[in-house]
VEXDREN-2710 file (C-alpha; in Angstrom, 1 decimal):
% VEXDREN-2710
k/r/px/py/pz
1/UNK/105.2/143.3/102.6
2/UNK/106.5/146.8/102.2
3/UNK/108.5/144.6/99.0
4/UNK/105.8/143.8/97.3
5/UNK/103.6/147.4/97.5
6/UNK/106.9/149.2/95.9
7/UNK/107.0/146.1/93.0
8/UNK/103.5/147.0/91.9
9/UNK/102.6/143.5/93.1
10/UNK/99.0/143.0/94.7
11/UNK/99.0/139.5/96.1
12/UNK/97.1/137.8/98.4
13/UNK/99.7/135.7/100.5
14/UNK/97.0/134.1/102.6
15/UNK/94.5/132.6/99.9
16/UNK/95.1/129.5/100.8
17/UNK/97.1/127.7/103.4
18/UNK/98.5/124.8/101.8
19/UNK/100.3/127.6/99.5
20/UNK/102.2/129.0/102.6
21/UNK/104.8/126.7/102.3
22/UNK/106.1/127.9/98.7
23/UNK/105.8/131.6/99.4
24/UNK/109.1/133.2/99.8
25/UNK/110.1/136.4/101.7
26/UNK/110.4/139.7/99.3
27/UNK/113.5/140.2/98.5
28/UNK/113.8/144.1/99.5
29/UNK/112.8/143.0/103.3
30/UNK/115.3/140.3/103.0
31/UNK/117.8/142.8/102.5
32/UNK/117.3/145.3/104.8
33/UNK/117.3/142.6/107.2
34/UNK/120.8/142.2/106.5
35/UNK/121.7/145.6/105.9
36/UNK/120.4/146.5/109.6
37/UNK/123.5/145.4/111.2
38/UNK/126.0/146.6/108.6
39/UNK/127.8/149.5/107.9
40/UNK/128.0/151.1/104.8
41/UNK/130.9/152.7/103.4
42/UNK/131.1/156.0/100.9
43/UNK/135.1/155.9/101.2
44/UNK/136.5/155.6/97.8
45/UNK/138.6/152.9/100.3
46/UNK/136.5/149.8/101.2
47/UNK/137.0/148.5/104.7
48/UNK/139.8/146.1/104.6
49/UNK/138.1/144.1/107.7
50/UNK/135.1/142.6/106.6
51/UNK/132.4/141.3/108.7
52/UNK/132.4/137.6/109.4
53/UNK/129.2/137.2/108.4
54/UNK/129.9/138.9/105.2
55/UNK/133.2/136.5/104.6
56/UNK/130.9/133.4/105.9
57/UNK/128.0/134.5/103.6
58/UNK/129.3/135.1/100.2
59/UNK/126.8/138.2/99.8
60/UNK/125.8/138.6/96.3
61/UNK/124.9/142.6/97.3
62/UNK/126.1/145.1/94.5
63/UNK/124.8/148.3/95.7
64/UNK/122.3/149.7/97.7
65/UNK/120.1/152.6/96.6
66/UNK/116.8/154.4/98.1
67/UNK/113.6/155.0/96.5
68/UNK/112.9/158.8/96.7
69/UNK/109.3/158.0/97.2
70/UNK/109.9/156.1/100.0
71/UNK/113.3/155.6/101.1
72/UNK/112.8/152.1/101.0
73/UNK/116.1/150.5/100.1
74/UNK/116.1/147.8/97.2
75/UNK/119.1/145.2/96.2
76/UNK/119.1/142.0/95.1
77/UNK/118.6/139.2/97.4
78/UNK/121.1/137.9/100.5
79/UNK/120.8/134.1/100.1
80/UNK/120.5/132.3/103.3
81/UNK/119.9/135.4/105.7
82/UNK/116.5/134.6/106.6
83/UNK/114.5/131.0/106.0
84/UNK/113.3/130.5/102.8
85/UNK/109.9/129.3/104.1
86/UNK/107.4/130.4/106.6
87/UNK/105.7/127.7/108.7
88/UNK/102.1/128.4/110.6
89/UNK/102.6/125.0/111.9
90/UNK/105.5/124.1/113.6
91/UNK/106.4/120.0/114.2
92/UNK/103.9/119.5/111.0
93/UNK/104.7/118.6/107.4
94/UNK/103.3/119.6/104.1
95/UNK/100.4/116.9/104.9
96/UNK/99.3/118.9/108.1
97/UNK/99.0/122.2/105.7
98/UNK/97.0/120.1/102.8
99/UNK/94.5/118.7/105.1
100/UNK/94.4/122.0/107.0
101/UNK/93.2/123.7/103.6
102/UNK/90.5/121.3/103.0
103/UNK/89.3/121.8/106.3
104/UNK/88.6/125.2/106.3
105/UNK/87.8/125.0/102.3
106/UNK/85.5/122.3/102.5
107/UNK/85.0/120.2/105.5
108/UNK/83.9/123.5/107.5
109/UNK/81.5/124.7/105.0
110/UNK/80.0/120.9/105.2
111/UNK/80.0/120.6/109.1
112/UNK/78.1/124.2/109.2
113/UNK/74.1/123.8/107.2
114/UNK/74.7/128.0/106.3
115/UNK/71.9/129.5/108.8
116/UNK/74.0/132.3/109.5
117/UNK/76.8/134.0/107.9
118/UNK/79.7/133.3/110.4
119/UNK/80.5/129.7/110.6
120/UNK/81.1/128.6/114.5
121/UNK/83.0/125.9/112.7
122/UNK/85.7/128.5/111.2
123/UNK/85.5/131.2/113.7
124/UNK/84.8/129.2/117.1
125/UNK/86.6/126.3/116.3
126/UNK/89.9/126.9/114.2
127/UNK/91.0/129.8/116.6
128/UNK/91.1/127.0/119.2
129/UNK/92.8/124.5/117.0
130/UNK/96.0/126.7/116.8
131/UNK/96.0/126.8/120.9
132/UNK/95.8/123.0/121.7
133/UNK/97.8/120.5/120.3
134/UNK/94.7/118.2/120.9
135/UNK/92.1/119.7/119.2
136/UNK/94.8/120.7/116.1
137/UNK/94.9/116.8/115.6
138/UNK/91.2/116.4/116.0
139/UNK/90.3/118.8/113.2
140/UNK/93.0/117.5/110.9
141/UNK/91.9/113.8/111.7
142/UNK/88.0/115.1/111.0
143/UNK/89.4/116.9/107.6
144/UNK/91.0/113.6/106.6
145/UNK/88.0/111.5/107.2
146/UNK/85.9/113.9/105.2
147/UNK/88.2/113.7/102.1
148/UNK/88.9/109.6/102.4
149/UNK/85.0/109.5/102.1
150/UNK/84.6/112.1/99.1
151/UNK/87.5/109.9/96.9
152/UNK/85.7/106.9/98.3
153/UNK/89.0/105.4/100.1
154/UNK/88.0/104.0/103.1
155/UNK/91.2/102.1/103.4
156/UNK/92.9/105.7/103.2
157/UNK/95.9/104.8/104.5
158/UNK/96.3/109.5/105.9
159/UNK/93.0/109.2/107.2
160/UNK/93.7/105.8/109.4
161/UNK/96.8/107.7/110.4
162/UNK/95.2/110.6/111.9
163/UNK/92.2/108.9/113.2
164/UNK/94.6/106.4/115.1
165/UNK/96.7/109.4/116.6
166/UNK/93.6/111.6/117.1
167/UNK/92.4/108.7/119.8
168/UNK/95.3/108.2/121.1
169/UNK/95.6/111.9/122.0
170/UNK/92.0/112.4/122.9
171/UNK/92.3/109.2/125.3
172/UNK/95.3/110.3/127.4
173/UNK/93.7/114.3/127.6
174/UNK/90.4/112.0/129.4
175/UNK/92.8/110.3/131.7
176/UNK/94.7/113.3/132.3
177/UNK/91.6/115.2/132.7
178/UNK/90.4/111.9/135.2
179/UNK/93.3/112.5/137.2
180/UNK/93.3/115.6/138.2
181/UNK/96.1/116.9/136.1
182/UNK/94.5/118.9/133.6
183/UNK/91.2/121.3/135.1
184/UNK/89.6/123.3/132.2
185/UNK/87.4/120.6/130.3
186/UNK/86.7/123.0/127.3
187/UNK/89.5/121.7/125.0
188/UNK/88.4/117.8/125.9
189/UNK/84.7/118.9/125.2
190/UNK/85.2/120.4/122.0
191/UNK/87.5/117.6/121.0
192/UNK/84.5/115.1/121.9
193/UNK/81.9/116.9/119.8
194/UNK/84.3/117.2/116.8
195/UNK/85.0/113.7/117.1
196/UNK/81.2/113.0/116.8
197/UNK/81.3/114.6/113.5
198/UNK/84.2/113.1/112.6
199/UNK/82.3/109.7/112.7
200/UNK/79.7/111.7/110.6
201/UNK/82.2/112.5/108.2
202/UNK/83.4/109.0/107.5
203/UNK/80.6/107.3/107.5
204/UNK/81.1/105.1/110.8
205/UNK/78.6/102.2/111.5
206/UNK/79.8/100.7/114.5
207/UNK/77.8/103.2/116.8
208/UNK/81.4/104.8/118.0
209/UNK/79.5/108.1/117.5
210/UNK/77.8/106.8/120.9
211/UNK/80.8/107.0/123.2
212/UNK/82.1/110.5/122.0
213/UNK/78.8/111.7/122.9
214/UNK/79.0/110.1/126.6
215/UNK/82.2/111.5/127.0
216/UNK/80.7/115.1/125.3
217/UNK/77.7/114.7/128.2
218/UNK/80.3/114.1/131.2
219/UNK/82.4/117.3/129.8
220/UNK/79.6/119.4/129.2
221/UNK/78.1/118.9/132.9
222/UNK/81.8/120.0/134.3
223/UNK/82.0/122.7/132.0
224/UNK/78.6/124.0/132.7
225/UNK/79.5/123.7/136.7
226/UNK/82.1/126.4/136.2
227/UNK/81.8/130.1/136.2
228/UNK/80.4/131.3/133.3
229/UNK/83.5/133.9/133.1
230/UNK/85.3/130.9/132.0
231/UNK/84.6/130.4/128.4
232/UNK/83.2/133.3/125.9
233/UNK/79.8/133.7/125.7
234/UNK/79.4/133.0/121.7
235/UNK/81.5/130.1/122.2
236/UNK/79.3/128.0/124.9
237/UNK/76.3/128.8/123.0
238/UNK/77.5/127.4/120.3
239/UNK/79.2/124.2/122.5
240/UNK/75.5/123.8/123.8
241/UNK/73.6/124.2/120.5
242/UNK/76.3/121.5/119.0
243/UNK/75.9/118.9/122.1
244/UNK/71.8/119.6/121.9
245/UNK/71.9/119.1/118.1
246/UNK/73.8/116.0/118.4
247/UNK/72.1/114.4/121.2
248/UNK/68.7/114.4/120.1
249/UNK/68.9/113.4/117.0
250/UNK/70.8/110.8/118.0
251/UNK/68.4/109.4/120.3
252/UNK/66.3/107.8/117.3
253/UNK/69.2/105.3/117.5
254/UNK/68.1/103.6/120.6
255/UNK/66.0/101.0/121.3
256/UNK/63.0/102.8/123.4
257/UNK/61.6/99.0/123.8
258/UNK/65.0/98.2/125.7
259/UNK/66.5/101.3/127.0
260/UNK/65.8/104.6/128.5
261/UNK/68.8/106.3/128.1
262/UNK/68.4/109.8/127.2
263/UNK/71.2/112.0/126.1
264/UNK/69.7/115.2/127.4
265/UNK/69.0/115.8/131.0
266/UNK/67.1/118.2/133.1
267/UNK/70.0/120.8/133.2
268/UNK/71.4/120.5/129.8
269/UNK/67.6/120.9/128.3
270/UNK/67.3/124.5/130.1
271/UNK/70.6/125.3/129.4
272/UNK/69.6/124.9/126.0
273/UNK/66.2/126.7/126.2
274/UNK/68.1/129.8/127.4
275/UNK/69.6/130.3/123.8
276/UNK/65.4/130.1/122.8
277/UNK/64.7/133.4/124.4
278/UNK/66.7/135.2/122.0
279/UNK/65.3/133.4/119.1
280/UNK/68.8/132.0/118.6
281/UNK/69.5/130.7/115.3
282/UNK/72.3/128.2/114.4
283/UNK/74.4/126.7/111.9
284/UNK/73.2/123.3/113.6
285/UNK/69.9/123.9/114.7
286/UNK/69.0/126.2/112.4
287/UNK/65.7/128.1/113.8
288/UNK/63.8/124.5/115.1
289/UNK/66.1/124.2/118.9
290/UNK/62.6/124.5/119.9
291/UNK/61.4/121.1/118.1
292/UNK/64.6/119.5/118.6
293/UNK/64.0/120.1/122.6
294/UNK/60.7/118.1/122.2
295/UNK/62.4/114.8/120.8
296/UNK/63.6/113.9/124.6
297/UNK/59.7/114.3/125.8
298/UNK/58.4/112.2/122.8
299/UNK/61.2/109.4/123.2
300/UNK/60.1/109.3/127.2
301/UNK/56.4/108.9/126.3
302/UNK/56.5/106.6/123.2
303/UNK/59.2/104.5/126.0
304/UNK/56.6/104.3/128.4
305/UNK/54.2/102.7/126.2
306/UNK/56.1/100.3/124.4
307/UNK/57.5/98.7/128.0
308/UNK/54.2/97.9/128.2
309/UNK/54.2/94.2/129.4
310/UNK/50.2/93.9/127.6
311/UNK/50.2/94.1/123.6
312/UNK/47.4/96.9/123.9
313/UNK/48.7/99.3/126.8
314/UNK/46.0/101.4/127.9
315/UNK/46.7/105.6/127.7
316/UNK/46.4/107.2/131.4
317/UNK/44.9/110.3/131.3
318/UNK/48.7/111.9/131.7
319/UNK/49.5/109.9/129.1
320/UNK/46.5/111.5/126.7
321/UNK/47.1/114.9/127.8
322/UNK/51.1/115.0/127.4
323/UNK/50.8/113.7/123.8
324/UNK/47.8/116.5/123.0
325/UNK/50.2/118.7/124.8
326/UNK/53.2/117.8/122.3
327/UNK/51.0/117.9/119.1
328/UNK/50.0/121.3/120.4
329/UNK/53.3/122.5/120.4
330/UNK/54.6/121.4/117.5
331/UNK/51.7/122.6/115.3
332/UNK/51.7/126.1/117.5
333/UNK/55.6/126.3/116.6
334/UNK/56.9/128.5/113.3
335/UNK/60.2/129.4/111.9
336/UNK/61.4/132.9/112.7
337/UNK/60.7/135.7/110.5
338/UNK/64.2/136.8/110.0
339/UNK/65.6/133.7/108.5
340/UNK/66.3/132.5/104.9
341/UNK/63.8/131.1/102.5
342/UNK/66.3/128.1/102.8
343/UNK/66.0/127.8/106.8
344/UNK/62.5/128.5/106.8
345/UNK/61.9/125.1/104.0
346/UNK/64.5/123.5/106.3
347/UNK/62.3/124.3/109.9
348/UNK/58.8/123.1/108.3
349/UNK/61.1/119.9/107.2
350/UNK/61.6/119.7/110.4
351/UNK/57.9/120.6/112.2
352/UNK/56.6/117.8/109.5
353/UNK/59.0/114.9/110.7
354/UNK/58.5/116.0/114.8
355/UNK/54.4/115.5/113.2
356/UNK/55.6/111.8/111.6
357/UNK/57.6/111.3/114.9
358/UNK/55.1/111.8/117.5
359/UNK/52.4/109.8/115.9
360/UNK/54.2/107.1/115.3
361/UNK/54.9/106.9/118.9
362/UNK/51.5/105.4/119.3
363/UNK/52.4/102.2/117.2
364/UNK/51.8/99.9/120.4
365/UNK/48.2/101.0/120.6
366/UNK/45.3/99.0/118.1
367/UNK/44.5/101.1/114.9
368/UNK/42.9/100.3/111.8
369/UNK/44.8/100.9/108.7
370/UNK/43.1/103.4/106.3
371/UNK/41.7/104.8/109.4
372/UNK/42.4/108.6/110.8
373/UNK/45.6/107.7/112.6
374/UNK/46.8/106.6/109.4
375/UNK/46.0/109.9/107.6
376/UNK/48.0/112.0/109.8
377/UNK/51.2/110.0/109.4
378/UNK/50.4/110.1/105.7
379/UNK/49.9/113.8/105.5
380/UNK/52.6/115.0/107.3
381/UNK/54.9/112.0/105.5
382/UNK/53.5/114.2/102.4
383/UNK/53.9/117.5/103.6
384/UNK/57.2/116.6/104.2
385/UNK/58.0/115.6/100.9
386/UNK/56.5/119.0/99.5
387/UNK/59.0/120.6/101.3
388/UNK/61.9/118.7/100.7
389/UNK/60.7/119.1/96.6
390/UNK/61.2/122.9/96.7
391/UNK/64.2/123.0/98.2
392/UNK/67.6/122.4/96.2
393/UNK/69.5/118.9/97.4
394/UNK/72.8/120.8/97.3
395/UNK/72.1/124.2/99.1
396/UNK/74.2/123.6/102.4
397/UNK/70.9/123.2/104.7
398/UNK/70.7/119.6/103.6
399/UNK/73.5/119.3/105.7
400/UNK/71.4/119.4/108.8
401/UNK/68.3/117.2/106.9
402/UNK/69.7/113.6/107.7
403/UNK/66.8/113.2/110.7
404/UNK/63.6/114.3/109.5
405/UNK/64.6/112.6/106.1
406/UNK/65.6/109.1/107.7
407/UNK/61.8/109.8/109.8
408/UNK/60.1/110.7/107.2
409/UNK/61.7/108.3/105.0
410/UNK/61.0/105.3/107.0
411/UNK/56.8/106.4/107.1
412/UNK/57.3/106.2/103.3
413/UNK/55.3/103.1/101.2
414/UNK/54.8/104.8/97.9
415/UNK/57.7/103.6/95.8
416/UNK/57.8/107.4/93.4
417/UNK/58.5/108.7/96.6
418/UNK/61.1/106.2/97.4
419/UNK/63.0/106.9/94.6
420/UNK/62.8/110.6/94.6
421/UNK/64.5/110.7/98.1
422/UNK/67.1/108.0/96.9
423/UNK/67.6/110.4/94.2
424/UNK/68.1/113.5/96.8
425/UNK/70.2/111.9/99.0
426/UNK/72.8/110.6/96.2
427/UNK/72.8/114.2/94.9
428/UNK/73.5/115.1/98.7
429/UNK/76.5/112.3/98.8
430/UNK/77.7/113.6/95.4
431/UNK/77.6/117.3/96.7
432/UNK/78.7/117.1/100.7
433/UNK/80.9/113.9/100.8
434/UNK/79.8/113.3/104.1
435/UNK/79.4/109.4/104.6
436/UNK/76.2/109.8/107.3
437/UNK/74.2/110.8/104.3
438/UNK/75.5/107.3/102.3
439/UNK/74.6/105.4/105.8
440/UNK/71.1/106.9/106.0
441/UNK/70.5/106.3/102.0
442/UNK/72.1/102.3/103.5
443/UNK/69.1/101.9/105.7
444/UNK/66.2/103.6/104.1
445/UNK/66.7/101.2/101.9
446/UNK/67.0/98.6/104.8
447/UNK/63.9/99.8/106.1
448/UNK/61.9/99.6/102.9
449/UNK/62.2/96.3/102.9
450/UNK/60.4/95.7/105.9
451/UNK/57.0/94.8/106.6
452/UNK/54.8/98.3/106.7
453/UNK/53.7/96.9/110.4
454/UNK/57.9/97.6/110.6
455/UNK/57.9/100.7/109.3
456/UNK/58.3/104.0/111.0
457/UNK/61.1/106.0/112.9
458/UNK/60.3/103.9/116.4
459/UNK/61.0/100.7/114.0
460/UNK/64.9/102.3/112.9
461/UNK/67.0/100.9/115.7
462/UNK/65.9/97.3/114.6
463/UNK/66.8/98.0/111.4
464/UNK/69.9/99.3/112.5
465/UNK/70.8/96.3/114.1
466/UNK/69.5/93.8/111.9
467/UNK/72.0/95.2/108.9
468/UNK/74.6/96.4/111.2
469/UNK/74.6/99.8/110.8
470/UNK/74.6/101.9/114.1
471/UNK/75.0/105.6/113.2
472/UNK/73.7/109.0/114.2
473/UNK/71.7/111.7/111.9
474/UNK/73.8/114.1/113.1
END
């Protein structure tokens, strides 16, 4: 380094990692390297002995001479001294270092929707990457899925590669884990959530998303069990705000006439509200954890009522006073003053579709078309599309927007507003390459298809499954 200062150079080594590879060592510290163990002679006489390193090495040193600034000692280069190439990651090729750089120049940047100035994603998530062999493959194989999907190679031949050995490795750290042979479930957990958005990333419709978010859960629950010493403080925040993000917004994917499975339970949902109390803010949740927290008591109501085995269930008076409760709540709820005009457009997104959300719940009970019931899904379908309007398709919020666009999408019968969310999330494709956002553009269009007695967010799972496409919005 010392090389380069007394060259005049000013050069960045580290600007980007796939560039490592090429970047040879100065030639002044290569040098003194060598000169460190060697003698050197005044004597008009040179030394008639010479080193066996010296005879072995051919040395192409003429003189030596010192800087008077500096003392520092400049020569022309010993060939073959040191390595000609520095390597970060050892047992990985040139591949490794390419997908590395588009992880942390794009795919990170993607995963995070900008909320906050330090991306969890970068600082949380690549510092753990370098200490697990596991988790190094899982954020490659994530990096590669992301870039298969931008050049629109889904046979991507890498990407298959990586995904196949990212499995593998993430399959025998379970049973390891199952065994008893490996205790700390932190590395497993992470590698679970990141293999959720991996599926984001390439677009996956067979619902495999699903069983990486079981697998998260089970982790999660052990993890939590330990002592809270264990892991950094920053870190399971963020570990809870990603599991919290990714289950509820996932659970718009199930069947509520068929299943209630819920993704969030008791614990995990106060765990979670903890992180409200300090008005956290995150580069997944942005400032709405408080809505998202809702999604679990709205699924469980509008559940109840469509198990129903009557066509016209009739509302208990829990029933009526847990949905007024909800509304309540989500009308009462604001974004925080201290975010950006961007999170704050992003959070009434948000409060509009939890609107959309909870009224469609009440699908199973009579109503008359152009009556009020209708008007409030309207409005807030409306409002939504207000919101969405002033904010730019390709600021990195919309990153986070998949599930109040694919709710308030599926309230939507005017055809104008059709098309200027088709529009949106094609300039979101075009901007993010993230394949969820393709998937969700898939079945809005699915959905608008259907019947309007069809339509809504409760009505997306049986679209889902009547085109094939099981994904989640996260």
């Amino acid at each position: 380094m010392q090389g380069f200062a007394a060259d005049g150079q000013d050069s960045d080594i580290l600007q980007s990692v796939d560039e490592i590879d090429a970047i040879e060592m100065p030639r002044a510290a290569t040098a003194i390297s060598f000169i460190s163990n060697q003698s050197l002679h005044t004597s008009d006489q040179p030394d008639e002995t010479p080193s066996p390193n010296l005879t072995d090495r051919r040395p192409s040193i003429a003189s030596y001479a010192s800087h008077g600034d500096g003392g520092l000692i400049s020569s022309m280069a010993v060939e073959n001294v040191l390595p000609r190439h520095l390597s970060m990651l050892p047992g990985h090729d040139s591949e490794s270092y390419q997908l590395l750089s588009h992880y942390l120049a794009n795919t990170a940047d993607c995963m995070a929707n900008g909320s906050t100035p330090i991306n969890p994603f970068l600082v949380q998530i690549v510092p753990l990457a370098f200490t697990s062999d596991l988790l190094l493959q899982l954020v490659l194989t994530q990096s590669a899925a992301h870039r298969a999907f931008r050049h629109r190679d889904e046979s991507d031949a890498i990407a298959n590669r990586h995904y196949t050995k990212a499995l593998q490795l993430f399959r025998r750290g379970v049973t390891e884990f199952i065994e008893g042979k490996e205790s700390n479930p932190l590395m497993l957990l992470v590698g679970a959530l990141v293999m959720c958005f991996t599926e984001t990333a390439k677009g996956d419709v067979n619902g495999t998303v699903f069983d990486h978010l079981s697998a998260a859960h089970s982790l999660l629950v052990k993890l939590l069990e330990q002592s809270d010493a264990t892991v950094p403080r920053d870190l399971k925040d963020f570990v809870i705000e990603y599991y919290t993000y990714t289950a509820t917004v996932s659970m718009i994917s199930i069947d509520a006439r068929f299943s209630g499975q819920l993704f969030l339970n008791f614990d995990l949902e106060q765990r979670a509200r903890h992180l409200l109390a300090s008005q956290y803010v995150g580069n997944l949740c942005g400032c709405w954890l408080e809505l998202l927290l809702l999604i679990p008591c709205i699924f469980d109501l509008g559940r109840q009522w469509m198990m129903e085995d009557s066509q016209a269930p009739v509302p208990t008076a829990d029933d009526i006073a847990m949905f007024a409760s909800l509304q309540a709540q989500i009308l009462r709820w604001s974004p925080y003053p201290s975010v950006t005009p961007e999170v704050h457009l992003a959070g009434l997104i948000f409060q509009q579709a939890m609107l959309a959300y909870l009224y469609m719940s009440l699908q199973g009970f009579r109503y008359t078309p152009d009556g009020m019931y209708q008007g409030l899904i309207n409005a807030a379908a409306t409002e939504a599309m207000v919101y969405l309007d002033e904010l730019s398709p390709t600021v990195r919020i919309n990153s986070g927007l998949c599930w109040p666009i694919a709710v308030v999408g599926s309230c939507l019968t005017d055809s104008e507003q059709q098309d200027s969310l088709k529009r949106r999330l094609n300039a979101m494709v075009d901007k993010f390459g993230l394949g969820n956002m393709q998937r969700t553009l898939l079945l809005l269009e699915a959905m608008w298809q259907r019947p309007v007695a069809e339509s809504g967010p409760w009505n997306i799972c049986q679209a889902m499954q009547q085109n094939q496409i099981w994904i989640s919005f996260a």
